[in-house]
C-alpha positions in Angstrom: 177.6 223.7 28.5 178.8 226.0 30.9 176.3 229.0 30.2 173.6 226.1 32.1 176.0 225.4 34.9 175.0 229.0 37.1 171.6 228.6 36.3 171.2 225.3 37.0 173.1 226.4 40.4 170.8 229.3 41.3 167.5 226.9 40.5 168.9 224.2 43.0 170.0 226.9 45.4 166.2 228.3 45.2 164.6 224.9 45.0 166.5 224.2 48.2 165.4 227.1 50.0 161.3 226.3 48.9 161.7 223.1 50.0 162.8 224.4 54.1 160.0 226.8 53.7 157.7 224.5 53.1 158.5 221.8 55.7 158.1 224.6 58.7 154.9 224.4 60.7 153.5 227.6 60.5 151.9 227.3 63.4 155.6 227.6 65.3 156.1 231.3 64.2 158.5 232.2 66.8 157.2 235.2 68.9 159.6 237.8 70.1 157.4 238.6 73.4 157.9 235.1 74.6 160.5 235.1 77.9 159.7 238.9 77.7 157.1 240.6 80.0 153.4 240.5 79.0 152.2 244.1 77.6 150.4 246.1 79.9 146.9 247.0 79.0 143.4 248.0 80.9 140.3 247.0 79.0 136.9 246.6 80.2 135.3 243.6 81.0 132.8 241.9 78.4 130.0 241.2 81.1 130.4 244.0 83.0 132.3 247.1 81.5 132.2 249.1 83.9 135.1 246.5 86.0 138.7 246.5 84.0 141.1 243.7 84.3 145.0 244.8 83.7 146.9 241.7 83.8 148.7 243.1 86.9 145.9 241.6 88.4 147.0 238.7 88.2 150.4 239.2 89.7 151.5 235.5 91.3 149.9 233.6 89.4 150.4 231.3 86.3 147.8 232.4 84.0 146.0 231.6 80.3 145.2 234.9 77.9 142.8 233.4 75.1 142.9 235.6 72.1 139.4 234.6 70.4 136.2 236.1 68.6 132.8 235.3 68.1 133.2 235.3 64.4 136.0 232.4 64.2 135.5 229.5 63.3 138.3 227.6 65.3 137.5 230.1 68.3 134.3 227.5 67.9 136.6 224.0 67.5 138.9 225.1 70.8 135.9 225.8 73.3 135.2 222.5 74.3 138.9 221.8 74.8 138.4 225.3 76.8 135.3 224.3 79.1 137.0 221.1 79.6 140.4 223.1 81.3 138.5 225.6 83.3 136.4 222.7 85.1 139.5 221.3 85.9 140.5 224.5 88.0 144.4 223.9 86.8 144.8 227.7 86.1 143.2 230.8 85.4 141.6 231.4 81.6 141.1 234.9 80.7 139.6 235.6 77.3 140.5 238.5 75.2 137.3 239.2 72.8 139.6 240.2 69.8 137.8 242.7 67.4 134.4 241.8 68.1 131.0 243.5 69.0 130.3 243.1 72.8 126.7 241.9 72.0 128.0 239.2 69.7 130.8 237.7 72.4 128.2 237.8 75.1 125.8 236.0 73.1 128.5 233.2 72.0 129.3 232.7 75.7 126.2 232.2 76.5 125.1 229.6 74.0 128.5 228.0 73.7 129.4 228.5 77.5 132.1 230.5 79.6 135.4 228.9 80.1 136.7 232.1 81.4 138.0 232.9 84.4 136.5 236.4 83.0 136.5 238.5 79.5 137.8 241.3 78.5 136.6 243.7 75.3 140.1 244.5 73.2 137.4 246.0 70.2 139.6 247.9 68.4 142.3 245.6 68.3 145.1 247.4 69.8 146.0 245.0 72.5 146.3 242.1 70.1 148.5 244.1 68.2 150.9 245.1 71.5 150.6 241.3 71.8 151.6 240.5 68.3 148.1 238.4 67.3 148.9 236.9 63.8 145.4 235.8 63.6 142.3 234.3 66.1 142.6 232.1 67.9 146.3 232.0 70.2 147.1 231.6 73.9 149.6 232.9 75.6 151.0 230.7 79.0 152.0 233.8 81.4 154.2 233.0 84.6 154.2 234.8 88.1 156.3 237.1 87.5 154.0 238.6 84.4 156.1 237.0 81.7 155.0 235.2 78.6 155.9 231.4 78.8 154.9 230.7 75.4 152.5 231.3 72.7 149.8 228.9 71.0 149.0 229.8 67.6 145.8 228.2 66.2 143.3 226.4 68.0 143.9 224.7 71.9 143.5 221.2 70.9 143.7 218.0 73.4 146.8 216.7 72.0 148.4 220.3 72.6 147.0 220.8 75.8 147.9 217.4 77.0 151.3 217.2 75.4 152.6 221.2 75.8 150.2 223.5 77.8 149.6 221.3 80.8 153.2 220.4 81.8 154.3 223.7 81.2 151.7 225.4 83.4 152.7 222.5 86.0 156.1 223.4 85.8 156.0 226.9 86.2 153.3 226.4 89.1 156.1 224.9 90.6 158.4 227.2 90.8 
């Protein structure tokens, strides 16, 4: 009898740790850049490459980076929720055209519509990486000072936007 007792121990040890693991939301992937300051980078604009956008240029301000592609789906299931926000004129939206073809992001903001404040071209990826994109589509809430607030992961949704984004842009539009 006991030759069963430490395995029985170790598969209830184990079964205890799948069952955590699987109750986590994997959508709350804790980011390490959050209360950190936002990378620097200097890409090109997707309209007109030959203007940059750093996001010192938006020193002040509380501001939206929307990581998203032509080529996602849920890019497509977040843009209404995304048109919505920018006619509202709460706070700035810039888009960050994540491993994509310029043509092909051009020609989805065109059909779909432009939520942006403006678009930048990050085609080779490497500013998603410094940000630490797990995947398309995520938004980061940056504060006046340049930091990142917090980070979406998956798709801007009304319940999110209503029940997270909003009050925290609010509050730090505040301060």
């Amino acid at each position: 009898m006991k030759r069963f007792i430490l395995p029985l121990v170790i598969f209830l040890v184990l079964a205890g740790f799948l069952y955590k693991g699987l109750s986590l939301d994997p959508r709350e992937v804790p980011s390490p850049l959050v209360g950190k300051v936002a990378p620097a980078f200097v890409l090109p604009q997707l309209h007109e490459s030959e203007k940059t956008f750093s996001p010192k240029d938006m020193a002040g301000k509380v501001w939206l980076l929307n990581v998203w592609a032509s080529w996602c789906g849920a890019c497509k299931d977040e843009h209404p929720v995304l048109m919505a926000l920018s006619k509202q004129n709460i706070v700035p939206i810039v888009g960050l055209d994540y491993k994509d073809k310029r043509e092909d992001g051009e020609a989805t903001l065109a059909k779909a519509g432009d939520p942006y404040t403006l678009t930048v071209a990050d085609v080779d990826g490497k500013v998603g990486f410094d940000y630490g994109v797990y995947g398309v589509p995520e938004t980061y809430v940056i504060d006046k000072q340049g930091m990142i607030a917090y980070k979406l992961i998956g798709a801007v949704t009304p319940q999110n936007l209503r029940d997270t984004l909003l009050p925290l842009i609010a509050e730090l539009q505040s301060k």
